[in-house]
Each structure stands twice: as C-alpha cells, then as structure tokens.
C-alpha positions in Angstrom: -46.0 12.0 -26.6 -43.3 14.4 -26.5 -42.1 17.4 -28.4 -39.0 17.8 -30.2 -37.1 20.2 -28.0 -38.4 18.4 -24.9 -36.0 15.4 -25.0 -33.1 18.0 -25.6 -34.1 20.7 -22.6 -34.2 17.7 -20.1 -30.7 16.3 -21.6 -29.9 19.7 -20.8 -31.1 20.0 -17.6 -29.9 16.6 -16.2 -26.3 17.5 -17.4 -26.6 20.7 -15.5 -27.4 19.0 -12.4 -24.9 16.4 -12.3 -21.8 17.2 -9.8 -19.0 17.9 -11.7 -16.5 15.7 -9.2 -18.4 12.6 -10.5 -17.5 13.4 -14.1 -14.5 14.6 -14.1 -12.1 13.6 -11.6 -11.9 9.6 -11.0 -12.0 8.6 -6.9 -8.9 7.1 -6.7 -5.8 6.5 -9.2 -6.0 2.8 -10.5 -3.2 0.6 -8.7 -1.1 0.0 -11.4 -0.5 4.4 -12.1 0.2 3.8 -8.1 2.5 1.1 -9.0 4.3 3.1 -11.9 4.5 6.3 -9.7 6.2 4.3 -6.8 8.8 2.7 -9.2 9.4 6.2 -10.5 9.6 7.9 -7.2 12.2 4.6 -5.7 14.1 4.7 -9.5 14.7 8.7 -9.0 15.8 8.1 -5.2 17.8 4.7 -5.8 20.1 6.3 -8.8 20.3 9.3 -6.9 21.6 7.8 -3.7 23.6 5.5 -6.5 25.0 8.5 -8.1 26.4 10.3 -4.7 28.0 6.2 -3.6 29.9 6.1 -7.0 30.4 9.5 -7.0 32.2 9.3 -3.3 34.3 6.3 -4.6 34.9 8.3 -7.4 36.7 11.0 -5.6 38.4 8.6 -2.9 40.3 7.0 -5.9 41.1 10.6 -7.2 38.7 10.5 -10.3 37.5 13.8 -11.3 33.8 15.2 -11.1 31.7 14.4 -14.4 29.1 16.8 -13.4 30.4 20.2 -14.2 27.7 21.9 -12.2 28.6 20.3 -9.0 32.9 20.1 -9.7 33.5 24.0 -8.6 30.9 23.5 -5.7 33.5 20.1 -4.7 36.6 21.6 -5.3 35.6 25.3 -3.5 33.2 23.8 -0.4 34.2 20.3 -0.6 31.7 16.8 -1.0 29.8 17.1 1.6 28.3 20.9 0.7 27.5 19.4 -3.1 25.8 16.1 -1.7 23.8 18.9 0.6 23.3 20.6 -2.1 22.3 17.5 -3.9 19.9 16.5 -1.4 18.1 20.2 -0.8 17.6 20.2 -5.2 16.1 16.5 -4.8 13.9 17.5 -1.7 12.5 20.5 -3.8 11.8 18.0 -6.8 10.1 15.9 -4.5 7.7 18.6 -3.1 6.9 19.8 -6.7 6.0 16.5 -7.3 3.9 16.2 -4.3 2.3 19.8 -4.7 1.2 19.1 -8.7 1.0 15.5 -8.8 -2.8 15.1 -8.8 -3.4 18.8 -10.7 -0.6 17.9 -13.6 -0.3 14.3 -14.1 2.4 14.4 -16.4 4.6 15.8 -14.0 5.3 12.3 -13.4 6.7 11.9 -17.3 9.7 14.9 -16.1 10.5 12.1 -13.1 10.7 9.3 -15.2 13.3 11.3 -17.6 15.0 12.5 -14.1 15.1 9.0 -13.2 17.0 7.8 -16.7 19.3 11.1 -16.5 20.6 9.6 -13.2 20.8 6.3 -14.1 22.9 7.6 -17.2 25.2 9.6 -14.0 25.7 6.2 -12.6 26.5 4.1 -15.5 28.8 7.2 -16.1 30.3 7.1 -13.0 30.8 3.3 -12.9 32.9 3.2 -16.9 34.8 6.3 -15.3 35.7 3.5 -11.9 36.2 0.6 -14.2 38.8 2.6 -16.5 
C-alpha cells in the first residue's frame, strides 16, 4: 500500500532524472520541415538569381532600376558593384539562417516572406520588360 505523497515524490523524482535532450529537443527535423526549408532556401536563391537576370536585361534595354536602394549604388559604381553588393547581403542572410536555424525555427517564416518579396522583384521586373 502506498501513501498519498508517495506516488507524487517518485513522479517527482523520475521527472528530475530524465535527460532533458530527450524531452525537449526532437533527433532529427521530420522530412517534410526538410523538404519545406529546401524549397525555401532554392525559392530565395532562384528569384534572386532571377531578379539580378531580369534586372541585367533590364538595364541593357535602358529600363531604369525599380529598386531605389540599389539605383544610386548602379548609376555611381555601376551593375556589377550592386549585384556584389547583392550577393555579399544574400550570403549574410544565408549564414543567419544557418547560425539560428535550429535555436529559432521561425527564422525560416522571414525566408519564406524574403522569398515572395523577390518573386514580387521579378514579376516587377518582367511587366517593366513587357511594357
């Protein structure tokens, strides 16, 4: 027979000796958060690399820059110094995203929007080639 405050003291005692790893943190992300974070990840990079190709075509038909961050960068060090600016800004996103990716999971929500804001560049860039 046991006592009342038995059953709770060794409820107590068995949560107290239980690794915290095993409750907390699952072993490995589930292959479809893999398979999200990859279409992310290749969405951000495709648009980008989308953006900079319309962007180039852009300029070689004598369209002006839509991004009003990167125009006084193009017309004071020309393309090749924004796309390198470009690049650096993308490569410091990434390894943001590498360094807090498993501490901050919804780090990969701000990629996701980053990923529709440069789709948006693109479709913007395309309407201005089309027009």
């Amino acid at each position: 027979m046991s006592l009342p405050g038995q059953v709770a003291l060794s409820s107590r005692l068995r949560a107290a000796f239980t690794p915290v790893a095993s409750i907390l943190v699952p072993a490995r992300p589930s292959v479809n958060s893999q398979l999200s974070q990859a279409l992310i990840l290749g969405g951000l990079i495709g648009f980008q690399v989308l953006d900079s190709l319309t962007t180039h075509l852009g300029l070689a038909l004598e369209h002006e820059e839509l991004n009003r961050l990167m125009a006084p960068i193009m017309a004071s060090r020309g393309e090749l110094v924004a796309y390198a600016v470009k690049g650096t800004a993308l490569a410091v996103l990434l390894a943001v995203l590498m360094l807090l990716h498993r501490r901050k999971p919804r780090v990969w929500q701000a990629y996701l929007v980053a990923g529709w804001l440069s789709a948006a560049a693109v479709v913007a860039n395309v309407v201005q080639l089309l027009l």
